[in-house]
N, CA, C and O of each residue as an XYZ file, in Angstrom:
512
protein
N      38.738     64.467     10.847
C      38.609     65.254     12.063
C      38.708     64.375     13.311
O      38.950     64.872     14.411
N      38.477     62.786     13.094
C      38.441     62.077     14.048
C      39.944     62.144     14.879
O      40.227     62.340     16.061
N      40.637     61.919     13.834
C      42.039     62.043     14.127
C      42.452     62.939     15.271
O      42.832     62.583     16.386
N      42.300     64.258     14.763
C      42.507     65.502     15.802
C      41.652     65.153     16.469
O      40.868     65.786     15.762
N      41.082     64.768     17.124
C      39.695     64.478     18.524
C      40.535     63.440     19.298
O      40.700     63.397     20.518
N      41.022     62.633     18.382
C      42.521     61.620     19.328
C      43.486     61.803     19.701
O      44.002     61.235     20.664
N      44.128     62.942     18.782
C      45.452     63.344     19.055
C      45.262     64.165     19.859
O      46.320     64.491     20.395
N      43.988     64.948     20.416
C      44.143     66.033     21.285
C      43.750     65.066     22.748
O      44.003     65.507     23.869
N      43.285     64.088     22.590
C      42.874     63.638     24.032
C      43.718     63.024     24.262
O      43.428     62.465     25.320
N      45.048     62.597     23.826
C      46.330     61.902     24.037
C      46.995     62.931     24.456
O      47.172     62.765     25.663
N      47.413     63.811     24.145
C      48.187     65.275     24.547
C      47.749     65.506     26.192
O      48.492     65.850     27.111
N      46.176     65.173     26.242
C      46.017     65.390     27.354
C      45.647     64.697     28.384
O      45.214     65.086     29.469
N      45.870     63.466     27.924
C      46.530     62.680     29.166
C      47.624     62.244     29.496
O      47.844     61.754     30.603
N      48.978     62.430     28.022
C      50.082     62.035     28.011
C      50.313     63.754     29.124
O      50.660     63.532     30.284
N      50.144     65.086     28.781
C      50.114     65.895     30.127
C      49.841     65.445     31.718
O      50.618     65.553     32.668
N      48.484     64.906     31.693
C      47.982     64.755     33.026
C      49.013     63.266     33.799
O      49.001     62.987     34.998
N      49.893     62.449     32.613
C      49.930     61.629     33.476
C      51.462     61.813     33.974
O      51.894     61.224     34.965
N      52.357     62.834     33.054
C      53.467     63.174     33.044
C      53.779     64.224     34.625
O      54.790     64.261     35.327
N      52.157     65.155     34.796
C      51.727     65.735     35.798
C      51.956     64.756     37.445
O      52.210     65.183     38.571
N      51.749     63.434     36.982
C      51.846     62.530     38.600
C      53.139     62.444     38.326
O      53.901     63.166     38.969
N      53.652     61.583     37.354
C      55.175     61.574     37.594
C      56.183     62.528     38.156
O      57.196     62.247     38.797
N      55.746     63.664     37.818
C      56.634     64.831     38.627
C      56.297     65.427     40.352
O      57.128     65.781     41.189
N      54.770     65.373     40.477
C      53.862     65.169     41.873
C      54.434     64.045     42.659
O      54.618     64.280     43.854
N      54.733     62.933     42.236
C      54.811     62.260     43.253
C      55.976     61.871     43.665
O      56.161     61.604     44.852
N      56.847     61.789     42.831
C      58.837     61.745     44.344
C      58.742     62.996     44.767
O      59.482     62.976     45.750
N      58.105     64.634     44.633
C      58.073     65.506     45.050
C      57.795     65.404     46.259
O      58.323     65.933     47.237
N      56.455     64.301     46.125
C      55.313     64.192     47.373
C      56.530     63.103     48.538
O      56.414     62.932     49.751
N      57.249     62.733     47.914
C      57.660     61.496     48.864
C      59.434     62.353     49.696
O      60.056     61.981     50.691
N      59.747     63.637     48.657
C      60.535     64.480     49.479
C      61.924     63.984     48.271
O      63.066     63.924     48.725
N      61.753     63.766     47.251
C      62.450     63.865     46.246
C      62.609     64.892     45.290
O      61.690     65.361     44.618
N      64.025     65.299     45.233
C      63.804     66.350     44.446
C      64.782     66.191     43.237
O      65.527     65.231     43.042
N      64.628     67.451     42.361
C      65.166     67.083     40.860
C      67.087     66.903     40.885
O      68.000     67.728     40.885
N      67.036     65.423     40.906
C      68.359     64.602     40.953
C      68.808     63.914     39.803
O      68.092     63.782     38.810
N      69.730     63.556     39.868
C      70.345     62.803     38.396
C      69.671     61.044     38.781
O      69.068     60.420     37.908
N      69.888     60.505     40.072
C      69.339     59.598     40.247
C      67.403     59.471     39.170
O      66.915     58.683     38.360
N      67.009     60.599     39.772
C      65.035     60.669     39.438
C      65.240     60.505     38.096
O      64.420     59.807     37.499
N      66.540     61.198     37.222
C      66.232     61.174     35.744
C      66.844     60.450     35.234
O      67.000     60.489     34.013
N      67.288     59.723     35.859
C      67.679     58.062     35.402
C      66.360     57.066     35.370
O      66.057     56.356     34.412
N      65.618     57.167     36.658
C      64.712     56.824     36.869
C      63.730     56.850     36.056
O      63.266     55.739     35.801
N      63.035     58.109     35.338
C      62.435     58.675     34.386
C      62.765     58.175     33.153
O      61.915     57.942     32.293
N      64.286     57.940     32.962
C      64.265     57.616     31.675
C      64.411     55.970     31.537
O      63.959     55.430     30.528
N      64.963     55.295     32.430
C      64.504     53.729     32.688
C      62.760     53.950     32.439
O      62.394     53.889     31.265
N      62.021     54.124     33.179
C      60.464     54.013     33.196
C      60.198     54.076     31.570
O      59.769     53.084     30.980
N      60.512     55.434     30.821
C      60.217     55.894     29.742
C      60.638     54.440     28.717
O      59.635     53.894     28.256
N      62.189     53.685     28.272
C      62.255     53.223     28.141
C      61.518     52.090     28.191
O      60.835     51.721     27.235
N      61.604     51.404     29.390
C      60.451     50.183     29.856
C      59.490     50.335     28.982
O      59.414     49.532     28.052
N      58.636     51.313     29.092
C      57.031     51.503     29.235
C      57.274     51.020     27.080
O      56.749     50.080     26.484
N      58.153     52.017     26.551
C      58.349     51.641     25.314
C      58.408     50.464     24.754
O      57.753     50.119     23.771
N      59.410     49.623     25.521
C      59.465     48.142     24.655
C      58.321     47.779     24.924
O      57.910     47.190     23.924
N      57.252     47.790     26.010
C      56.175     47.147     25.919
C      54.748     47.918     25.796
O      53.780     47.706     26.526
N      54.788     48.513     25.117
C      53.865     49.765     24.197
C      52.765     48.784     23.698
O      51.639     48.750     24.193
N      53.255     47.849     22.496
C      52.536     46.907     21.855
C      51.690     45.596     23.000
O      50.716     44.899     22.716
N      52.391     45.620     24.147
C      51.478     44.786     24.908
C      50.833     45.302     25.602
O      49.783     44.755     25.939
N      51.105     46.280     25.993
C      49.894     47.193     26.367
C      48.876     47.628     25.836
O      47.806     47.755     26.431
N      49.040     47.865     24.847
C      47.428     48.030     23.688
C      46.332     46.808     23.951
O      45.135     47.057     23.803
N      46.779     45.465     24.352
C      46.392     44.899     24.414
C      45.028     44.752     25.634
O      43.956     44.149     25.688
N      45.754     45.622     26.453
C      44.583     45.971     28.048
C      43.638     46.431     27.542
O      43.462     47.288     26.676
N      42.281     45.086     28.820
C      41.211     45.870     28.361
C      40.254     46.905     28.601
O      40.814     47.812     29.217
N      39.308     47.104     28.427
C      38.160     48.205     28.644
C      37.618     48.066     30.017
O      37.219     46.972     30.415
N      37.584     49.229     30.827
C      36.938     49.063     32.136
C      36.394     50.686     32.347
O      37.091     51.696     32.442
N      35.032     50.576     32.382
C      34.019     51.327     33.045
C      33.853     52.174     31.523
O      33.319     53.283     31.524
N      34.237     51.699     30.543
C      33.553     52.434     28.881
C      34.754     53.090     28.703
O      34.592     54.054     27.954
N      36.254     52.928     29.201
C      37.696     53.539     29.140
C      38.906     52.691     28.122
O      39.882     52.522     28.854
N      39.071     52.356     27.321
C      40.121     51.362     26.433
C      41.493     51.834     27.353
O      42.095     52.904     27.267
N      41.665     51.151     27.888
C      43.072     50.819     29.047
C      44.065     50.753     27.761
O      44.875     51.671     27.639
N      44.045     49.964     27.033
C      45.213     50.088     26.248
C      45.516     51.162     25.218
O      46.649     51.280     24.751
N      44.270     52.127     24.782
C      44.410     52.941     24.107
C      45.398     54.336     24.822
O      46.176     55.079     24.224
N      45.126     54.334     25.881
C      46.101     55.358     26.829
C      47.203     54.800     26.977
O      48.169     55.228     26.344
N      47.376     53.364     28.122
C      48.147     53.082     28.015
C      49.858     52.909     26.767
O      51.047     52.951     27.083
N      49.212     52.726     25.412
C      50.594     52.526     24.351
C      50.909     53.784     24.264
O      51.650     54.006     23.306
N      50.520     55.092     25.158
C      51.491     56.649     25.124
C      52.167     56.659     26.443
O      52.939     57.589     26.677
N      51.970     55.729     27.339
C      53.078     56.296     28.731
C      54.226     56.183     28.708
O      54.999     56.303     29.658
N      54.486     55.917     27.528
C      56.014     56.326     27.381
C      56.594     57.762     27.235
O      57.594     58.323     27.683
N      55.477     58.160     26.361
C      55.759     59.792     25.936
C      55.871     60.182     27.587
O      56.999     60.547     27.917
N      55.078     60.160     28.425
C      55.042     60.700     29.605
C      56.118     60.725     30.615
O      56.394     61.596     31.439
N      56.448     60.039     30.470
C      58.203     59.334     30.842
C      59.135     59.893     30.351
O      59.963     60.644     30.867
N      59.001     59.465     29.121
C      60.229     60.745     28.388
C      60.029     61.867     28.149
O      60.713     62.580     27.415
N      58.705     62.275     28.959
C      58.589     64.138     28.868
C      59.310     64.633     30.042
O      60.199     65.484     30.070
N      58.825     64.015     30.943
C      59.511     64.286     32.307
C      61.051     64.449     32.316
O      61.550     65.574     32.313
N      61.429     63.882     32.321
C      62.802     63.777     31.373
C      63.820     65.080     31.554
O      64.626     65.414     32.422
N      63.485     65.504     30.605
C      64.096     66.916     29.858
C      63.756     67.798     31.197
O      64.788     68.061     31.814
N      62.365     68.408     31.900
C      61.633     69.123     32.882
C      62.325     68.722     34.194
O      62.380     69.555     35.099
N      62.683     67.899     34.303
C      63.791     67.587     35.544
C      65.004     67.672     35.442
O      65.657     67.759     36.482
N      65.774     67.675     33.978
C      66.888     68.040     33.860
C      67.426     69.912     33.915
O      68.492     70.433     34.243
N      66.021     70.530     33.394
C      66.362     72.002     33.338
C      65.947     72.767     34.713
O      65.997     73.994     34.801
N      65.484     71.826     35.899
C      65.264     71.594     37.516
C      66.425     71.504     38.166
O      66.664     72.125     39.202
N      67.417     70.525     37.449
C      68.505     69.926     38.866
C      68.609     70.860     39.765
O      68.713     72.087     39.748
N      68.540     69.695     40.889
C      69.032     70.736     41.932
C      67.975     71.113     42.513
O      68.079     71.261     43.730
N      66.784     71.363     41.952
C      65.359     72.033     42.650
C      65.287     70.721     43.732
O      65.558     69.521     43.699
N      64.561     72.056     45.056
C      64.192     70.685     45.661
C      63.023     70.397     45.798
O      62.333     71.351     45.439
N      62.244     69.295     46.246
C      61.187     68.660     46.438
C      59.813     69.518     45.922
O      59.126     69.173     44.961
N      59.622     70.429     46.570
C      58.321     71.679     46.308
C      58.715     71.923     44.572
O      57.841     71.684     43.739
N      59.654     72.257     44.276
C      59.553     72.662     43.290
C      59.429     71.850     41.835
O      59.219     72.355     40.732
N      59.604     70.588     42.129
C      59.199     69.706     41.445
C      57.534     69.224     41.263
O      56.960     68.515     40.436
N      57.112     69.940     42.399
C      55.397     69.391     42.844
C      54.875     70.840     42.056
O      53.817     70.848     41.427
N      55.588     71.832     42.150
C      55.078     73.078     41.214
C      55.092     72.336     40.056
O      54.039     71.775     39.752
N      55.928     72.225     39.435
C      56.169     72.355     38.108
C      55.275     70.656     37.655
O      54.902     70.602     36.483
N      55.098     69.910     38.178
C      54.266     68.849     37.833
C      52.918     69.259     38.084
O      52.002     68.495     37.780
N      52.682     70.406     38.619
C      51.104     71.071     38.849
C      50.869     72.045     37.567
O      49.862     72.199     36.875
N      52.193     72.666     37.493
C      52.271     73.497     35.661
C      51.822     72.365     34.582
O      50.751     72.179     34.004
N      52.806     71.826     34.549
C      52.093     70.302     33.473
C      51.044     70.451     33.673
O      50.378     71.243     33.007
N      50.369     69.487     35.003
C      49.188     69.209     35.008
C      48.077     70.385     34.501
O      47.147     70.217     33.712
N      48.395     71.404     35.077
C      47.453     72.728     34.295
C      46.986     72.618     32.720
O      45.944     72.549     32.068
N      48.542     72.647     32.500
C      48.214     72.837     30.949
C      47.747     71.657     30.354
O      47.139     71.797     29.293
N      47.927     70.296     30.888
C      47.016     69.420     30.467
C      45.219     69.399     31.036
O      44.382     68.608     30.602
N      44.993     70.330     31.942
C      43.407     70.407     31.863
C      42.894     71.705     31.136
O      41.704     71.849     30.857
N      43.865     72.649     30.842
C      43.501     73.958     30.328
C      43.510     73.125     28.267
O      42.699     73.640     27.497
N      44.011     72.494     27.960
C      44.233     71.601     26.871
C      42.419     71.290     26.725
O      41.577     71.723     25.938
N      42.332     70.155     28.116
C      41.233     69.418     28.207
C      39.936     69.800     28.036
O      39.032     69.075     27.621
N      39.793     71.699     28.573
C      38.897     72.252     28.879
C      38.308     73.343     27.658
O      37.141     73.664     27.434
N      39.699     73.820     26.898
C      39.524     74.252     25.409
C      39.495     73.116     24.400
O      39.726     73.686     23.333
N      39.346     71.884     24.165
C      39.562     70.960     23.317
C      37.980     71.531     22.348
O      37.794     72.151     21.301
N      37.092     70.900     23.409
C      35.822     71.316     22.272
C      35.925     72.617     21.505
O      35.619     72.646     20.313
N      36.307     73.598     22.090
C      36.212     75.143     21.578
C      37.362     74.649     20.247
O      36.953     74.652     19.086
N      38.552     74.312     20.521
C      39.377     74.387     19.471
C      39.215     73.593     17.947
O      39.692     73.792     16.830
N      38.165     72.470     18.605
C      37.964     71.240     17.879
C      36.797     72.097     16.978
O      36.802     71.934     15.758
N      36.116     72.720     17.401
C      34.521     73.476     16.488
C      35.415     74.127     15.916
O      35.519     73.640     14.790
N      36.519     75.408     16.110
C      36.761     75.961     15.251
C      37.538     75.342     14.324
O      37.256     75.805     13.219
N      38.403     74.493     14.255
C      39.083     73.639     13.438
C      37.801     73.034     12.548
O      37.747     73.293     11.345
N      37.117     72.493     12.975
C      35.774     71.636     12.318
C      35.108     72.983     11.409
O      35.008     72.947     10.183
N      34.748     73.971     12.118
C      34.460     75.077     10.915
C      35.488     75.629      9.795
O      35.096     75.797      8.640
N      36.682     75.877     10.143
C      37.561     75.879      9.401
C      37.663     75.227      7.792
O      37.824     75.843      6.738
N      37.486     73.553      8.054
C      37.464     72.660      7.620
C      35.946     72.928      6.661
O      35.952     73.302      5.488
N      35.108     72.732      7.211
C      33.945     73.266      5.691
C      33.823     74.776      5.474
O      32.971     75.326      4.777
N      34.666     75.284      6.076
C      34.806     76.424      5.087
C      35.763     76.405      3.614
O      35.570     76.898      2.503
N      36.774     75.658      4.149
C      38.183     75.210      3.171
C      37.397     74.780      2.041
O      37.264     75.483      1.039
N      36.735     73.343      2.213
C      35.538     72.812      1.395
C      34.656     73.194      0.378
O      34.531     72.691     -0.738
N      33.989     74.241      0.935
C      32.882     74.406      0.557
C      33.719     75.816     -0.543
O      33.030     76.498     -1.301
């Protein structure tokens, strides 16, 4: 069960962080261009080859920096695809739709326990 308690808090920060990436060239008056998703997918790339050195970052304020960190790639290459089915949008509408992300990564965040008990009951019911 530990597993799913990780995989769901990765979902939802690989959401929340995919959420700034789209917020912020919005914020700076960028909008969904072939340039940004070049951009996006350079970053995505990058962040990949060095996945494994990033695990390596350490703990600050009771947070494992590297445990988040070896997924910002996913976040990169989520963006990706969400700016390609955009082109053309301009600026605002990129700050929407990185606020949609972001939603569904706190609506994720905010049902996790609820989903996690019923999965966890599930589970000794299967059992037992």
């Amino acid at each position: 069960m530990d597993a799913w308690r990780h995989r769901s808090q990765r979902v939802t920060y690989i959401l929340l962080a995919a959420s700034f990436l789209l917020i912020g060239p919005g914020l700076v008056g960028l909008g969904a261009t072939i340039p940004l998703v070049a951009g996006l997918a350079v970053l995505a790339g990058g962040l990949w080859t060095v996945r494994d050195r990033l695990r390596t970052l350490p703990s600050v304020v009771g947070y494992d920096l590297g445990w988040y960190a070896r997924d910002s790639w996913l976040a990169a290459a989520g963006t990706t695809p969400v700016v390609l089915v955009s082109l053309g949008g301009p600026a605002a509408e990129l700050q929407a739709l990185g606020g949609i992300v972001g939603l569904v990564g706190m609506v994720n965040y905010f049902l996790r326990p609820l989903y996690l008990l019923v999965a966890d009951l599930l589970v000794r019911l299967i059992r037992s």
